[in-house]
N, C-alpha and C positions, 0 to 999 in steps of 0.2 A: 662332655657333660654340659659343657656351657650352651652349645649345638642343641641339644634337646630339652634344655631350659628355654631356650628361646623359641623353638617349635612350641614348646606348651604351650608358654604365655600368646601366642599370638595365633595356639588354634583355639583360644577359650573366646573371645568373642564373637567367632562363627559359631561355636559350638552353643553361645549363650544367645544368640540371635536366631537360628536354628531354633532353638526350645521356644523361645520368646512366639516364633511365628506360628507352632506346634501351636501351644497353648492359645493363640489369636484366633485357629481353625477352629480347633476344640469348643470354645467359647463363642463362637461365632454361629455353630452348628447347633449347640444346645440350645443356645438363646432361640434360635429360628424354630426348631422343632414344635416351639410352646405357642408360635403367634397365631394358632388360628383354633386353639383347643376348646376354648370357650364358646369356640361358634359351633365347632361339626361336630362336639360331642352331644349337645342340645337334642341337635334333629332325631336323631335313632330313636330317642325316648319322652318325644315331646308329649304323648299322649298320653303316657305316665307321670311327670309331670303336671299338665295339666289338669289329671284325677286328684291327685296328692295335692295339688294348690288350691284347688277350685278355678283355677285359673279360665277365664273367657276365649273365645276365638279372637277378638278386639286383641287385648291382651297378646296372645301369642304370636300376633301378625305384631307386635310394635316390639315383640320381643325380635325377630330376625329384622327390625329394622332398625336395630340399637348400636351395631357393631360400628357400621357406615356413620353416623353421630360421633360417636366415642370416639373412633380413628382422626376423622374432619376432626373435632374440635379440641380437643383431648393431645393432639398429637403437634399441635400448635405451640404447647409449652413446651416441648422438649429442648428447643435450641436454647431456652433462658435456662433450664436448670441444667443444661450441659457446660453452658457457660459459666455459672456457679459452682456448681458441683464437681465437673467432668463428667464425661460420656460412659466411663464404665461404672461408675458409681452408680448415674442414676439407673442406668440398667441394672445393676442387683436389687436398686428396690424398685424397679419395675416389675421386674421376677418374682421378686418377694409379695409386692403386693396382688401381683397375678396368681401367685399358690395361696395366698389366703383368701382371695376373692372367692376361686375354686371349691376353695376347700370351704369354706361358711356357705354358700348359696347354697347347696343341696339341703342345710338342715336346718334353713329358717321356716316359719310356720305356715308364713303368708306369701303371696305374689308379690305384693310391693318391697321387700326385701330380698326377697329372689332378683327383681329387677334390679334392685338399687346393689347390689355385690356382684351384679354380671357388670354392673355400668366400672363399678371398682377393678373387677377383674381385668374388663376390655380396658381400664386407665393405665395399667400396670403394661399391655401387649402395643397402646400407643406410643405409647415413647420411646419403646425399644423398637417397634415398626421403625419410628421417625431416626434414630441413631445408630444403627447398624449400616446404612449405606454410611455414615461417618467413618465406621470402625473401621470399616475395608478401604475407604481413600486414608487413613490414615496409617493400616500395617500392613496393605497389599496395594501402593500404588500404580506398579506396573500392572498388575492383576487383579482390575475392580472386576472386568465381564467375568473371569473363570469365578474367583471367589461368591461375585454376586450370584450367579449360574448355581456354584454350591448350596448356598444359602438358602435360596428358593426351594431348590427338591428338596432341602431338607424340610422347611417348613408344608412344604407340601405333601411329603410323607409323613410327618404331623398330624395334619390335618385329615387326611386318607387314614391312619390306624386311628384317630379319635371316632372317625366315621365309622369305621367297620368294627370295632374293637368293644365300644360302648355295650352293646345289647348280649354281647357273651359276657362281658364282664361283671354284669347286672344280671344275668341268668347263676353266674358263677355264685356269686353273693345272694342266692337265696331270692332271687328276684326284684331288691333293693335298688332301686334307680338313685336315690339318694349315694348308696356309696359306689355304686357305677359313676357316677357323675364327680363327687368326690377326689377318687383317687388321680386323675390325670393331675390334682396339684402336685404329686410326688417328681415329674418330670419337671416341673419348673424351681422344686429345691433341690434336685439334681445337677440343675445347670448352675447353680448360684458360685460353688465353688470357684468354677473354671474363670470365673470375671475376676474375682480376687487380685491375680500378677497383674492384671491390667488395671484395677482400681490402682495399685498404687504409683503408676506413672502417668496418672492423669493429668498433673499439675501443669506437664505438657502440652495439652492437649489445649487446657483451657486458658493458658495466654495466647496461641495460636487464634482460638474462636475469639480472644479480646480483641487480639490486634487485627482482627477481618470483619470487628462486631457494625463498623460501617457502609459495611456491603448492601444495598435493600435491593433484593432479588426480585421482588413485586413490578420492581422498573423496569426489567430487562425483558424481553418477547419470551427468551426462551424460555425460561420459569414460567409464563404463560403456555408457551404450546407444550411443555411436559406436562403440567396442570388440565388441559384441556386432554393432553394423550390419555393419562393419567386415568381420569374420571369416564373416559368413553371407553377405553377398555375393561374398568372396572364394572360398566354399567352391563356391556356385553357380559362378561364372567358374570356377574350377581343374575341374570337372564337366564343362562345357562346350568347356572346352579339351582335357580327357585321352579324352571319352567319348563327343561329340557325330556326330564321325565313324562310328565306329563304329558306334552307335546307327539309324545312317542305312546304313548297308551291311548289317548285322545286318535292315532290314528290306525287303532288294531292292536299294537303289540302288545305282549303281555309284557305283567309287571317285571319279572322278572327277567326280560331281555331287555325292556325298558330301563332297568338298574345297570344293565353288563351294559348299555350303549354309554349311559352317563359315567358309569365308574372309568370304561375306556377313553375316554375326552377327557378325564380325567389325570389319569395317571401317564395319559401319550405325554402331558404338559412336561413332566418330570426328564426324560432324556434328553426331548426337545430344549427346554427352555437351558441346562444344561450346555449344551453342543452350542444353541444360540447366542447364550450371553460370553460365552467363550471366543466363538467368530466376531461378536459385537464390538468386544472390548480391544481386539486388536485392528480394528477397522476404525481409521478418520473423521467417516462420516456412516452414519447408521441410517439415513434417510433411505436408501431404496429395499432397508428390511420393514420396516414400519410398512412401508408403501404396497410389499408383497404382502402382507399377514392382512390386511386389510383386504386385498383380494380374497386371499383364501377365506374370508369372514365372508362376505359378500357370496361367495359360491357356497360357502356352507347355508349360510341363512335362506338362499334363494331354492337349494335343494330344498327344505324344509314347507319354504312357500309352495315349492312345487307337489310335495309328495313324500313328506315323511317314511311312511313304507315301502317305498321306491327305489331308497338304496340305503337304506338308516347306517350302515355299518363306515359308509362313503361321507355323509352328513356328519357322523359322530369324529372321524378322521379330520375334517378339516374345521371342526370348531375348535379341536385335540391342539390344533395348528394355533390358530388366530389368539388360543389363552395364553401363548407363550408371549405374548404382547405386555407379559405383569413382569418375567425378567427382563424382558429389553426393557423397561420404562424405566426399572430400578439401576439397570447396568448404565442407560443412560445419562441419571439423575448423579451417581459416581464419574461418571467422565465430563458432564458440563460443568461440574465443578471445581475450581481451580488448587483449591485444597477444604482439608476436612472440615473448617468453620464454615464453609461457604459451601460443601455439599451439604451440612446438616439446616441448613437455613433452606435450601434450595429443596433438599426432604420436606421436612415441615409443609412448604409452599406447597408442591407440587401436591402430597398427599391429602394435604387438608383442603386443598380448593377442590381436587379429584374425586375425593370421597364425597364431598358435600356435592357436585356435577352428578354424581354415582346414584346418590339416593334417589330422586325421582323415577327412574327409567325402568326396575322391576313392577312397583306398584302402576305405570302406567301403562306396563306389559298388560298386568293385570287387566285393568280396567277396561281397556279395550277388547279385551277377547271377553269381557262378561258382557262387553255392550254389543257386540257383534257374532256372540256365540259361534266363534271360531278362531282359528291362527293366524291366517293370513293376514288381516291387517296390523296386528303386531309385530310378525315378520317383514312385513315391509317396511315397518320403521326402522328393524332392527339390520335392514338389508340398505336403508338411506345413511344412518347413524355411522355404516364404516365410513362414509367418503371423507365427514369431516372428521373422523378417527385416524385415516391414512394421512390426513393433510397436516394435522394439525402433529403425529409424528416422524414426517417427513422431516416438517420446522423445526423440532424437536432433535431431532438425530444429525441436523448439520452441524459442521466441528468446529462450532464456538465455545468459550467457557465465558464462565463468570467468576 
């Protein structure tokens, strides 16, 4: 009897540690699901929208260019009210206020409150962007690449069913875009629940981020060349995402193979990035994956200069390749730093300098092909842009911390 009093008592801490880490995935995955809902639920039905707002073309181009803002700037507080608050705290009302942002923007009157409750929305998606690489250095330290890895597909499955999902959902509802657009806040009070067990052992957390609050990551190179990876991978993804279509109809194809090439560069990212951050995180040094993805960027883009229609399926594979550059940055950004106050600071930085690098480089995609009535000299910058993309996360992926 005493024999199997003692087996209990001392399988209940595994068993309560166990649960604990259950609950950490769970919570980890829901929260990720919601980080990009606000943006790819938009596109399906932006022309419906813009009937129901009156909304401008001006207008709807500063509407896709609101996320990259919001993120940069937005995502800079999070490390002060993690420090106040703790990390899961402010993620529930980060969540919170991303389902009511959701949920009000479809049924205001005008455009300028449309904008201003997506800017709420995307305020709610920044700081739980910027404190989830926290969460995972803090309940999964052996396991930042696999968890990171996790994390990602889910948010990118996310963002992939807001994409596809939007225009039957809005066909479902009588053809109402407003509650098409609506309903994705249901997934973000969804997830509110699952933070709860970890709201209340914050208090952990946030003596942890006191006692590292002297860290200034700004000083150290790496926080620079994640910052710099950061923002040029993101520049290529935002590329990829506003141009890629296009690019492919511009040269013959139809729309609709045009959609299956991008949905496939797409959803390749999801196994890949996956399997990658998983390799990442048990490797030293991550400099010579940086180093390869950056080739494979360089041959996708230079296909494209060459000949779009030439082997579009070959093109679409290796840009499929080069996106997986948003989990290694993140899986990265979890290993250079030393513990979870000083990854969340090191987030912050890297995102916020990287987003705000990120912005220019769609609109000057733009620009250039309207002034030269064609791709190729946009491709060619977008085929110059990997070398300082490889270099700068070569620097990034060697095995320093902070």
């Amino acid at each position: 009897m005493v024999i199997a009093e003692e087996e209990l008592t001392t399988s209940r801490p595994a068993v309560s540690r166990t649960r604990a880490r259950l609950i950490a995935v769970a919570a980890l995955l829901l929260a990720a699901v919601n980080l990009r809902l606000a943006v790819t639920s938009v596109g399906p039905v932006l022309s419906e929208v813009r009937s129901g707002l009156g909304m401008s073309s001006s207008v709807a181009g500063l509407l896709t260019s609101i996320p990259a803002f919001c993120f940069a700037i937005l995502g800079l507080a999070a490390p002060r009210l993690a420090r106040r608050f703790g990390p899961a705290r402010v993620i529930i009302v980060g969540l919170a206020v991303l389902a009511v942002g959701l949920a009000l923007r479809a049924y205001v009157p005008g455009t300028a409150l449309f904008l201003l409750l997506s800017v709420v929305a995307l305020a709610g998606i920044a700081v739980v962007n910027v404190l989830l690489p926290m969460i995972v250095k803090e309940h999964f330290p052996t396991q930042v690449g696999t968890m990171t890895g996790l994390y990602t597909v889910a948010l990118n499955l996310g963002a992939t069913l807001a994409a596809a999902a939007t225009v039957p959902l809005t066909d479902s509802f009588g053809g109402d875009w407003r509650l098409g657009l609506a309903c994705w806040a249901v997934l973000a009070v969804i997830a509110l629940p699952a933070w709860i067990p970890l709201a209340r052992n914050d208090h952990t957390v946030k003596t942890q981020t006191q006692a590292h609050d002297l860290v200034r990551v700004s000083r150290h190179p790496v926080a620079w060349a994640l910052a710099v990876y950061f923002g040029l991978q993101s520049t290529s993804a935002y590329v990829i995402i506003g141009w890629l279509p296009q690019i492919y109809r511009d040269a013959g194809l139809s729309a609709d193979e045009a959609g299956l090439l991008f949905a496939a560069t797409s959803l390749l990212g999801v196994p890949l990035g996956m399997a990658l951050s998983a390799l990442a995180g048990k490797m030293r040094s991550q400099s010579w994956i940086a180093g390869t993805l950056a080739v494979f960027g360089m041959a996708g883009y230079a296909g494209l200069w060459w000949d779009p229609a030439a082997a579009p399926w070959a093109w679409a594979v290796l840009l499929g390749i080069v996106n997986t550059a948003f989990p290694l940055v993140l899986t990265m950004i979890g290993l250079r730093g030393s513990s979870p106050a000083t990854v969340v600071r090191l987030s912050a930085f890297a995102q916020g300098v990287g987003y705000l690098l990120a912005i220019p480089g769609p609109i000057l995609v733009g620009v250039l092909h309207d002034h030269t009535n064609g791709w190729r000299v946009p491709l060619a910058l977008m085929i110059v842009l990997m070398i300082p993309q490889g270099i700068a996360g070569m620097a990034a992926g060697r095995d320093r911390q902070i």
